[in-house]
C-alpha positions in Angstrom: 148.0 84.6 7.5 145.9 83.8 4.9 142.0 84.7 5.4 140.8 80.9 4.9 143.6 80.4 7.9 141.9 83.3 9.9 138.7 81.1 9.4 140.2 77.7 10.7 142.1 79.7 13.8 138.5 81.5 15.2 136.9 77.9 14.3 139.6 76.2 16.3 138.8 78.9 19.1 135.2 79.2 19.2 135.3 74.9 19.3 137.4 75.2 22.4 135.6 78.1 23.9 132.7 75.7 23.4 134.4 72.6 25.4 135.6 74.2 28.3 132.3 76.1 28.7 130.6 73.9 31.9 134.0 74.1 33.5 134.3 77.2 34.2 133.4 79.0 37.7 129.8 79.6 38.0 129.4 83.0 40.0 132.9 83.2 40.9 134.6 87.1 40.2 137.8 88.1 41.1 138.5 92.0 41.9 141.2 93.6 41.5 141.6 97.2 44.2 143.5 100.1 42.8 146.0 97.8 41.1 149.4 100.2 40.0 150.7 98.4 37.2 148.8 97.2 34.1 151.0 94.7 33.4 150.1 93.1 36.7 146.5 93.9 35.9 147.3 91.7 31.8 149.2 88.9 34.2 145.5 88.7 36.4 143.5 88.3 33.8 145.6 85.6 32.0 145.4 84.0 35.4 141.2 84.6 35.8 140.7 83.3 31.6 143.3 80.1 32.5 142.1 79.0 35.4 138.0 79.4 34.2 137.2 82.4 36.8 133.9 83.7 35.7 134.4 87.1 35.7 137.4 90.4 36.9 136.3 93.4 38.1 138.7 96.3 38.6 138.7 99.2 40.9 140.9 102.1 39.2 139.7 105.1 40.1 142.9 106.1 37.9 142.1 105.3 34.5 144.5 102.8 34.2 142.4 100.9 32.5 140.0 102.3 29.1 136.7 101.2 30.6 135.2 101.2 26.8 135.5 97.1 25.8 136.2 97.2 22.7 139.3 99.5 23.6 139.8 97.4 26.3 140.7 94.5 24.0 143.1 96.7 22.0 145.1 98.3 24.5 148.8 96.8 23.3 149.8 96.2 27.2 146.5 94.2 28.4 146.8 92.4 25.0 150.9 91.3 25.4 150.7 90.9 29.3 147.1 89.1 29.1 148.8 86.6 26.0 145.2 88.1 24.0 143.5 86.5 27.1 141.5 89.8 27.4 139.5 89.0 23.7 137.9 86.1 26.2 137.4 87.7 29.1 134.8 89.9 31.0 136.1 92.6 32.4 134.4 95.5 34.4 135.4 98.4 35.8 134.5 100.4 38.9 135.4 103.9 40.1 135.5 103.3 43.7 135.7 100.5 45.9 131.8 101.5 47.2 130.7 101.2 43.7 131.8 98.0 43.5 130.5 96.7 46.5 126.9 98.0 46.2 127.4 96.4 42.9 128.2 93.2 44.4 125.6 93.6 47.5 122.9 94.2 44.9 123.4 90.9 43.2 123.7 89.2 46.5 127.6 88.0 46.4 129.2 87.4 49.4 132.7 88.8 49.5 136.4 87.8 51.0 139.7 89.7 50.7 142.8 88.3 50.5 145.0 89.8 53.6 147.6 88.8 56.6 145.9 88.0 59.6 143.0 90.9 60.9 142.0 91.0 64.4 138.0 90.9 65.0 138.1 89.3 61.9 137.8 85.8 60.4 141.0 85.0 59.2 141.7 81.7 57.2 144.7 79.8 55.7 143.8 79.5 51.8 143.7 75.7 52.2 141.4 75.1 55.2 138.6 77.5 54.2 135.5 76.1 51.9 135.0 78.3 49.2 131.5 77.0 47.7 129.2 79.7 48.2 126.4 80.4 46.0 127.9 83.9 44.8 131.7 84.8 45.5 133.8 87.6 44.8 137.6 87.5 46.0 139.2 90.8 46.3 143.2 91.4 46.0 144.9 94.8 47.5 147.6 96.7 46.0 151.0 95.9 45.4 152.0 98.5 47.4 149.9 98.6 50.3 147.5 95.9 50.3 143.7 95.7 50.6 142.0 99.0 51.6 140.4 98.8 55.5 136.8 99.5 53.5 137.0 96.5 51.7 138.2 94.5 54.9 135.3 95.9 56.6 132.4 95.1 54.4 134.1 91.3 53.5 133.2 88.3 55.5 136.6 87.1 56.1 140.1 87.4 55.0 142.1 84.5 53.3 146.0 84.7 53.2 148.5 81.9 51.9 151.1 80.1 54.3 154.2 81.4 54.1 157.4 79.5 55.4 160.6 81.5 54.4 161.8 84.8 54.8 160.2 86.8 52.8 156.2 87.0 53.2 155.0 88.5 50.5 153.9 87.6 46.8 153.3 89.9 43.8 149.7 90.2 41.9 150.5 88.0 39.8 151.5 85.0 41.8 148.9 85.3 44.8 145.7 85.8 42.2 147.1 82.5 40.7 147.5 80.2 43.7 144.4 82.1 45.6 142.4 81.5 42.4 143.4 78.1 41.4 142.1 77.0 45.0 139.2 78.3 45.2 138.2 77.2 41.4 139.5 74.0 42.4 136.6 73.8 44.9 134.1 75.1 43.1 134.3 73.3 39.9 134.7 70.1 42.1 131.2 71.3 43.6 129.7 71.9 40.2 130.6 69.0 39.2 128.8 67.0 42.1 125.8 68.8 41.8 125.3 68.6 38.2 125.5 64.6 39.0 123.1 64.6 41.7 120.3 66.8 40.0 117.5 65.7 38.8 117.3 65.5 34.9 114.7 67.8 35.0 115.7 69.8 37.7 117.8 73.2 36.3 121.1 73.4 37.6 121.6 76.1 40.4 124.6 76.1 42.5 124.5 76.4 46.6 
């Protein structure tokens, strides 16, 4: 590729970057708990840059992941898995799940997990809940074993997708897309209605 080409690609990039800019999630992250695989964790953040999802945070109190950004965006798996979706995405990562809540409780985001149904808690089918809340960040378990019982404890509620065959279960991949889309769905909806409503001089601030 010729450098003038290299020119006209960012150009093409940075213009779309630039179009798609009010449509994307206000104060909407999606976090990821102790995922195993990084190709999962590539697959999610494709999903989280597609589908306009503000911002992923990760748990990994592995090292899975290079918490430096700039290595971040050159690590060949999150690169190939991601389709180079990591170059446009914000990614953070956490050491613990308390980190990342006291994190999120600073800055005043209310928090859900997705998760079968949890007795003494309030459990809703993806599709009947209302997802518009000022600050939201939607948490996702393991593969393995699901979300942690800290997490369930300090969310508000837990969100799980109908199932109607045999098996009951999704991988990381798929539930982040169809939990995501959802609840982006909704919110960009509510945006959207807002920013009509407003004022003209009124800044625009999401409920």
């Amino acid at each position: 590729m010729t450098e003038d080409n290299i020119v006209k690609e960012k150009s093409s990039l940075r213009k779309r970057a630039d179009k798609i800019k009010d449509d994307r999630c206000i104060n909407l992250i999606a976090v990821l708990e102790e995922p195993g695989d990084p190709k999962n964790i590539g697959t999610v953040i494709r999903n989280i840059n597609a589908l306009g999802v503000e911002k992923l945070y990760i748990v990994d109190s592995r090292n899975l992941v290079p918490k430096d950004w700039q290595e971040m965006r050159e690590e060949k798996t999150l690169l190939k898995t991601s389709v180079s979706a990591i170059k446009w995405s914000f990614v953070k990562i956490f050491n613990s799940t308390e980190e990342c809540f006291q994190h999120l409780e600073k800055n005043k985001f209310t928090s859900i997990v997705t998760s079968p149904h949890i007795k003494g808690k309030t459990n809703v089918i993806l599709h009947e809940g209302n997802y518009t809340q000022k600050r939201l960040a939607v948490w996702f378990g393991t593969e393995t074993i699901g979300i942690s019982d800290l997490a369930v404890e300090r969310s508000k509620a837990c969100i799980n997708i109908e199932m109607f065959g045999i098996v009951e279960s999704l991988n990381l991949g798929t539930s982040t897309g169809i939990v995501l889309y959802e609840i982006a769905r909704q919110r960009r909806a509510f945006q959207k209605m807002n920013i009509r409503n407003r004022k003209k001089d009124e800044p625009f601030k999401p409920e």
